[in-house]
N, C-alpha and C positions, 0 to 999 in steps of 0.2 A: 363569195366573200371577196372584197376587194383586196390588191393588195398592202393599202394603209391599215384595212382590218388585220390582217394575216400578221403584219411588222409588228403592229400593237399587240397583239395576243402574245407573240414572243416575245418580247419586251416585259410585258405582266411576269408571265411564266420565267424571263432570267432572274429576275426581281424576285418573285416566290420565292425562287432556288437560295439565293443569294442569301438572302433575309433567314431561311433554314439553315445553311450552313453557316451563316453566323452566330444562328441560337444554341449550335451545338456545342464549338467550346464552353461557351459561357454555363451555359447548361449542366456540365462535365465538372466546369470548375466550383460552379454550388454545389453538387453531387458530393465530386472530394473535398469539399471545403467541411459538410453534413458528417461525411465518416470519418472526420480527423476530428472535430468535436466531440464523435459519439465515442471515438475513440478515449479522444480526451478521458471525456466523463467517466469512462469504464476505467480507466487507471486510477481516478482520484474517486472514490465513491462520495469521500466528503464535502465537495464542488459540487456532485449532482446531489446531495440531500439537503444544501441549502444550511446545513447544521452551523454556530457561532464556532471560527476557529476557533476566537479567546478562547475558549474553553477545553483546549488542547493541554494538559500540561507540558508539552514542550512543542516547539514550534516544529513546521513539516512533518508530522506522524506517516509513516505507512501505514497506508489503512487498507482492514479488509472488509467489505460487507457482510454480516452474518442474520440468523434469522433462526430462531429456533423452532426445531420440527417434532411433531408430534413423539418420536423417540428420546428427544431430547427431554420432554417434562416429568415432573419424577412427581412421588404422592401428595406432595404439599400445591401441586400444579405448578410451578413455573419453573426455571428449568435448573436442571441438575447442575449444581456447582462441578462436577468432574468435566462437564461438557464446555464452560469457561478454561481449563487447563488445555482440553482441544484443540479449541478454538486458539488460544496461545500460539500450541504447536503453530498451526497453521500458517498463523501471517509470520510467526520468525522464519520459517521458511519459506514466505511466500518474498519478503523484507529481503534475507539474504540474495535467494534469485535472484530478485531486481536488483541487485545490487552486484551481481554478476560471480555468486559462489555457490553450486549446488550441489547436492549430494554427492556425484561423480568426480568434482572438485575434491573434497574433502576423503574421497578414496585414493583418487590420483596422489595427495598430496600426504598421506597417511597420517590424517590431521584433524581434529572434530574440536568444535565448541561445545563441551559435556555442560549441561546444567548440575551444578554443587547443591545449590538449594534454589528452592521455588515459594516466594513469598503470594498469598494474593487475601486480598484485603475483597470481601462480597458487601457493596452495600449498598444496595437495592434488587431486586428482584427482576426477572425480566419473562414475557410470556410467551404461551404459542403466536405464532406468528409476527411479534415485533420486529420491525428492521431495528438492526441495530451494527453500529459502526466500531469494529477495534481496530485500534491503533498501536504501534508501536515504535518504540527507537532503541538506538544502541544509545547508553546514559553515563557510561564510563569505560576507563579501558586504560589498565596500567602500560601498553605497549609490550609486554612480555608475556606472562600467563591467564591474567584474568581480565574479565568484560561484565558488562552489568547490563540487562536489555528489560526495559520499561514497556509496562504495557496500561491502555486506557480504555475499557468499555463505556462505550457510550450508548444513548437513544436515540436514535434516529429522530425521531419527532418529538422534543425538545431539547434535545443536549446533555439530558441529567447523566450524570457519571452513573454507572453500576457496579461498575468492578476496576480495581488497579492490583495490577500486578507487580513482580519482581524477579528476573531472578539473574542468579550470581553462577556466572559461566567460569570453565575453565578450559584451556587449552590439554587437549591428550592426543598420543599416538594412539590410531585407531589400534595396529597390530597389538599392540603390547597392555591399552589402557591407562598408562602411566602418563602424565605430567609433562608437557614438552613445550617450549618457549613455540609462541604464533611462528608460523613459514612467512617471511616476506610477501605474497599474497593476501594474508591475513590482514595482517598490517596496514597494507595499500589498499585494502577496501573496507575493513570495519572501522579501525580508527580513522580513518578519514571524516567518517561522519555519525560521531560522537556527540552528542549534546548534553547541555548541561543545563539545569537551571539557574536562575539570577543568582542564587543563594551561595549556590555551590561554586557557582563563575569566582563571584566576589572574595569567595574563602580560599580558591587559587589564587587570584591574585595578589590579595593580604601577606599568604604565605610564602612567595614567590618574589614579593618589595624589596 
């Protein structure tokens, strides 16, 4: 092999190298770019089902994905209205979390949001295996004792409503069970982010002129 062959060959092969270690950041950065979508997506489930916000009763819901499982269906076949109050539990705790208050929170602080009463309106039925998306928000909040947290079942695969909820919280000292005005953490994370509807906006306002 001469050696203009032998220069060229090296020359190739910097080339290869070069050309590879270039492809690798880029590579890395579509990689993390892949798990911060997937990411994404896993936080909002309502962005990955494609489902119509409008059809949110309040805007930004937390939402949790749910699906009912063969335990869940009861003799009429589709699923046991107890397993909708569950399912509640769940995303208000799952809402709170993400919203940075969780159980350990509310021991440290000797402090809980007791549900007073539990409204839920069933209307529609939902089945084995349906995806299906609920939602929630916090919908009122006098700043002292009491809170109001909304909730919306939906279908995955058209939007239909199935279930809304209600219910009407109150502030207690865990130790004692009694009545005690929200702790300054309360305050700074649930009334923060309080929503209301047009209806209800409008009738603060009215009253407030």
């Amino acid at each position: 092999m001469s050696v203009n062959e032998k220069s060229n060959k090296a020359l190739d092969a910097r080339a290869t190298r070069e050309g590879h270690d270039a492809a690798v950041p880029e590579a890395l950065a579509v990689a993390t770019q892949d798990s911060q979508d997937a990411a994404a997506r896993a936080a909002d489930p309502a962005s990955e089902s494609g489902i119509d916000p409008s059809g949110w009763d309040y805007p930004q819901p937390h939402v949790l994905a749910v699906s009912p499982q063969a335990a869940d269906i009861d003799g009429l076949d589709h699923t046991n209205n107890a397993v909708y109050v569950q399912w509640c539990e769940r995303v208000a705790w799952s809402h709170s979390e993400h919203l940075g208050l969780s159980l350990d929170d509310y021991r440290r602080l000797d402090r809980a949001m007791a549900i007073r009463q539990g409204v839920y309106d069933y209307l529609l039925p939902s089945f084995l295996g349906e995806p299906l998306l609920l939602g929630t928000w916090l919908t009122a909040g006098d700043g002292k004792l009491a809170m109001q947290r909304s909730f919306q079942l939906r279908r995955a695969s058209d939007g239909q409503t199935l279930m809304r909820g209600r219910w009407e919280l109150v502030c207690i000292e865990i130790s004692t069970g009694r009545p005690r005005r929200m702790p300054q953490e309360f305050l700074a994370v649930y009334q923060a982010v309080v929503v209301m509807s047009e209806a209800s906006g409008a009738a603060r306002n009215a009253s407030t002129a």
